[in-house]
C-alpha positions in Angstrom: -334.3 278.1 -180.7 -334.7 275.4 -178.1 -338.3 275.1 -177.1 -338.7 272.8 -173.9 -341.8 271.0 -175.1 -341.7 268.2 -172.5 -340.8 270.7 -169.6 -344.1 272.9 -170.5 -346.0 269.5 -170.8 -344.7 268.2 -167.5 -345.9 271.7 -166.0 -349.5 271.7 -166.8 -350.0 267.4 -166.2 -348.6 269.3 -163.1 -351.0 271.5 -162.9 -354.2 269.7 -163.5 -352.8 266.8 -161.1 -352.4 269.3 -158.3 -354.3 272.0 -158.6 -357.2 271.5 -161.1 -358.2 267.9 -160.6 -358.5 267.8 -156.7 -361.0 270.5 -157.0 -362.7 269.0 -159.5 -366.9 268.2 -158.2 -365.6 269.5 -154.8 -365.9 273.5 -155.3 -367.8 275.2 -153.1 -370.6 278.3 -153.5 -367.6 280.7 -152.6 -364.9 279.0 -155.0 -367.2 280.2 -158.5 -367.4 283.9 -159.2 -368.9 285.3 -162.1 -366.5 288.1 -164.7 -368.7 290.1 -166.4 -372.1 287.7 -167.0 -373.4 284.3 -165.8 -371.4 282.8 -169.1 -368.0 283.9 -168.2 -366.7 282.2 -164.8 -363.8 281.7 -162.9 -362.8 279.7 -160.3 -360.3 279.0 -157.5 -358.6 276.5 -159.6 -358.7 278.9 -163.1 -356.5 281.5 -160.5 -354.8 278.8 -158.8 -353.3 277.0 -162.2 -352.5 280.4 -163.6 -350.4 281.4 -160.9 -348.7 278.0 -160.8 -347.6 278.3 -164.2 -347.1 281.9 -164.7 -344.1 281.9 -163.0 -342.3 278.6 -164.1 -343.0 278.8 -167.6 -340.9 282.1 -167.2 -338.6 280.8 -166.1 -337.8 277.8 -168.8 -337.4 280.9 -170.9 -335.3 283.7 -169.7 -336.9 287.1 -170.7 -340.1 285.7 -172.1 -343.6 287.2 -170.5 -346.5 285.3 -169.6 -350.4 286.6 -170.6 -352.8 284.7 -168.8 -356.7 284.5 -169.4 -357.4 285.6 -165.6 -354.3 288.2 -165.3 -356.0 289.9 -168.7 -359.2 289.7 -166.8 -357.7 291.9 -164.3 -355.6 293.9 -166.6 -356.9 293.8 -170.4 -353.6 295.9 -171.0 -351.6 293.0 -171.2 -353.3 291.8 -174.2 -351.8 294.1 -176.3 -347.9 292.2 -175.3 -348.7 289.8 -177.6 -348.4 292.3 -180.5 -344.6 293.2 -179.6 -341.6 291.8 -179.8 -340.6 288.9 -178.2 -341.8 285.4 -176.6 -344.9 285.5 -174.4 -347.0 282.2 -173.1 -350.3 282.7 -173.7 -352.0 280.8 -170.7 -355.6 279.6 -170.2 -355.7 277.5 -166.8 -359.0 276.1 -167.5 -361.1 276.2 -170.8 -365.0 275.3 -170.4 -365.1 276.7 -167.1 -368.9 276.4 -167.1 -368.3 272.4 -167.7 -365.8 272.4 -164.9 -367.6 274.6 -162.1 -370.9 272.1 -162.6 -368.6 268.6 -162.5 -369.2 267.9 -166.2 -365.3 267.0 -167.9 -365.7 268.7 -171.0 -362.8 271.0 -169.6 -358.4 271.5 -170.7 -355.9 273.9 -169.8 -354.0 274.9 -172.6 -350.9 276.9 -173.2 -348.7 278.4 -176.5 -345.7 280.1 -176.7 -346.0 283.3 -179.0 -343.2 284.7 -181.0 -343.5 288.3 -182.7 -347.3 287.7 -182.8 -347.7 284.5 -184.3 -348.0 280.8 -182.1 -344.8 278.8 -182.2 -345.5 276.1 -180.2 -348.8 274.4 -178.2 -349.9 272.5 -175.5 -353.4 270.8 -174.8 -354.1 268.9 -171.8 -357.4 266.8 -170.9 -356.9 267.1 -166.9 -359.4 264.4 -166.3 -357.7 261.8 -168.7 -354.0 263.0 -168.7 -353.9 263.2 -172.5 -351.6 266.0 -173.9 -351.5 266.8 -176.9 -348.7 269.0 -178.9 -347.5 271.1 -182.0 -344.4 272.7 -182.8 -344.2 275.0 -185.8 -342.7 273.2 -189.2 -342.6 269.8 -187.2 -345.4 268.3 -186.7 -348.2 267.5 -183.9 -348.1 264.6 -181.2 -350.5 263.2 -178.6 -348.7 262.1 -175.2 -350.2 259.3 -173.8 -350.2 259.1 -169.7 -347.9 256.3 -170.0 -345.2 258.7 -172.2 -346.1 257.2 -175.6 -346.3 259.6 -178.5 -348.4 259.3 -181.1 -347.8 261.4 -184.3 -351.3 263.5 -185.3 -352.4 263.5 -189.0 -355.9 264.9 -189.1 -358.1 262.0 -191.0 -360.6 263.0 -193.3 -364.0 261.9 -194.2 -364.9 260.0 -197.2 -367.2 262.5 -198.7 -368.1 265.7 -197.8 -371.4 265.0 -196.8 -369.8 263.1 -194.1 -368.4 266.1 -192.1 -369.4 266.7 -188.6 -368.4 270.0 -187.1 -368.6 272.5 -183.8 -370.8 275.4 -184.4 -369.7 278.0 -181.6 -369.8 281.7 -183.6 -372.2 283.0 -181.2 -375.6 284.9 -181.4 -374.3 288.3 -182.4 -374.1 286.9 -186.4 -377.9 286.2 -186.8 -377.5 286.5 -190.9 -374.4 283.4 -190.6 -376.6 281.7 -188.0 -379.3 281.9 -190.1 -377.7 280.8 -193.0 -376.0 278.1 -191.6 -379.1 276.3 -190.2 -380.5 277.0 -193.9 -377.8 274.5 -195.4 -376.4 272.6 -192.4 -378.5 269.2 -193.9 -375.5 269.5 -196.2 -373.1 268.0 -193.8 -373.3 265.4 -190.6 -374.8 267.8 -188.4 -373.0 270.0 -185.5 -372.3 270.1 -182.3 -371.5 272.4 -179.3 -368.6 271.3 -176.4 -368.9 274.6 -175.0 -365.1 274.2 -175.1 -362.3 274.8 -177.5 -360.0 272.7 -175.0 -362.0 269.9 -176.1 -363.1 270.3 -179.9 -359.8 271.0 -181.2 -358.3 267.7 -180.1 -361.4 265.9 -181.3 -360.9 267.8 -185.0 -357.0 266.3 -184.3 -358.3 262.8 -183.8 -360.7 263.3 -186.7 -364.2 262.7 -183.9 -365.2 265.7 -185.8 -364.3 267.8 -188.4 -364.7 271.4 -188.7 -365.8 274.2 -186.4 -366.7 277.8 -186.6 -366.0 280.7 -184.3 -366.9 284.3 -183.8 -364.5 285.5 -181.2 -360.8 285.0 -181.8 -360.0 284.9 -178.0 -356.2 284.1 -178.3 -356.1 281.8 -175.4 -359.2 279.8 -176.6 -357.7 279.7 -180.3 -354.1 280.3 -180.4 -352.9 276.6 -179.3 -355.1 274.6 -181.4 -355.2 276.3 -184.6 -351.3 275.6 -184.2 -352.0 272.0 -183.3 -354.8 271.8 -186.0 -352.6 273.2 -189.1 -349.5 271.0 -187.8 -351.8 267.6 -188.2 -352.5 268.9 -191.9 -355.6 271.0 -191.2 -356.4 274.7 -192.0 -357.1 277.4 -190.0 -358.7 280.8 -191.8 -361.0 283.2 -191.5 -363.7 283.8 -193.7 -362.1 286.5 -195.2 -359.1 284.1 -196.2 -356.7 285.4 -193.1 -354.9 283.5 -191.4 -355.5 283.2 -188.0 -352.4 284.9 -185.4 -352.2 284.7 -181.7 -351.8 288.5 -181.4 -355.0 289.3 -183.8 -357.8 291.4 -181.6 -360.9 289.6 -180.3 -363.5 289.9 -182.7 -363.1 290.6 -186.6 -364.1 287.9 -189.5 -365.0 284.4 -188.4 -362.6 281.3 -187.8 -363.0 278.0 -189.9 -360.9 275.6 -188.9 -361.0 272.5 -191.0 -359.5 269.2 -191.6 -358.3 269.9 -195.4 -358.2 272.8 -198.1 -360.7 270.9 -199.9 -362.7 270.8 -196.6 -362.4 274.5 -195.5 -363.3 275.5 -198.9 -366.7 273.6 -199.1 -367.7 274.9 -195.6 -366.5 278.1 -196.5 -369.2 278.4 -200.0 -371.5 275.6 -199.1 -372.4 276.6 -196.0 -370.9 280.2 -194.8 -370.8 282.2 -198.0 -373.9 284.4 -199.3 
């Protein structure tokens, strides 16, 4: 199969040149609605980019259906497309919403194309820098520069284990792994919060940190950089040992993603594990 990888890349540099970036500090009191709580936003840009894309990454592949973070929103029914048959682009216009609506750039816009359930491709943009970065299944990962260079990704690891710096962002709802965590997180580097999967899994790709835990499995959030993460060299599981698919259900065990088996298996007993 013939994936256009630069097309798709070209598409959402479009997108966050045109659409995302020009409203970027400017948004008005009208232009930011809240979904269901004062953590979950979306504004004219999020629907704006969507609809942009939705279309034209249809058409690059004839037949193939696009399930977008704010079309789900209006429509949770299309979630369950990404557990048939088929090609489907998963969409998220703009990750770290929150960041974006209040003019901070910890924000992307990411996109993967799913194939019978499971990411076969990923795309990562940083809309204020113009850094993409990209995975193909069985080939590899790559950062695009603006300028058009590509750099291949292989996820560098720290010298000891002690040296690992991660994301904590598993929620409140696990109080027992919170609690546990903060019990034993002296073990590592410390953590850190970006509010924004867009963001931390490029910085695990570039090795600024190196592991990070999650507690929903929000296929837009996940899906394109676990791909990007395991095609540097890195490991994405959950805590029960799954691997991690695009069409899983929110919810269900935890995500590690980590720069190395040896890595994921440390975090996983020294700090997760009873």
């Amino acid at each position: 199969m013939t994936i256009p990888m630069q097309a798709v890349g070209d598409l959402l540099l479009q997108a966050g040149r045109d659409i995302i970036m020009p409203r970027f500090r400017r948004l008005r009191a009208e232009d930011i609605v809240e979904k269901t709580s004062h953590r979950d936003l979306v504004t004219i840009a999020d629907e704006e980019a969507e609809a942009f894309l939705t279309p034209r990454l249809e058409a690059l592949m004839p037949g193939s259906r696009a399930v977008g973070e704010e079309a789900v929103g209006r429509d949770p029914a299309l979630l369950a497309l990404l557990g048939q048959p088929g090609l489907h682009w998963l969409i998220d216009p703009i990750d770290g919403t929150a960041s974006f609506a209040v003019g901070c750039a910890l924000f992307g816009s990411m996109v993967a194309l799913v194939q019978d359930g499971d990411a076969i491709a990923s795309w990562l943009l940083d809309p204020p820098t113009g850094r993409l970065y990209m995975a193909r299944k069985g080939e590899g990962a790559w950062l695009r520069e603006p300028d058009g260079e590509m750099q291949r990704l292989t996820m560098p690891r720290p010298s000891s284990l002690a040296h690992l710096s991660g994301v904590a962002n598993y929620g409140i709802s696990d109080r027992t792994l919170a609690m546990r965590m903060a019990q034993r997180i002296d073990r590592t580097a410390g953590v850190l919060n970006m509010r924004c999967s867009g963001q931390e899994y490029p910085a695990m790709a570039l090795g600024q940190i190196h592991w990070a835990i999650y507690g929903r499995g929000i296929p837009w959030d996940h899906a394109p950089g676990t791909l990007l993460i395991s095609e540097a060299g890195g490991v994405a599981r959950r805590l029960n040992g799954q691997l991690y698919r695009a069409c899983d259900p929110p919810g269900g065990s935890p995500l590690l993603v980590a720069c190395g088996e040896e890595q994921w298996d440390w975090l996983k007993t020294g700090l997760f594990d009873p």
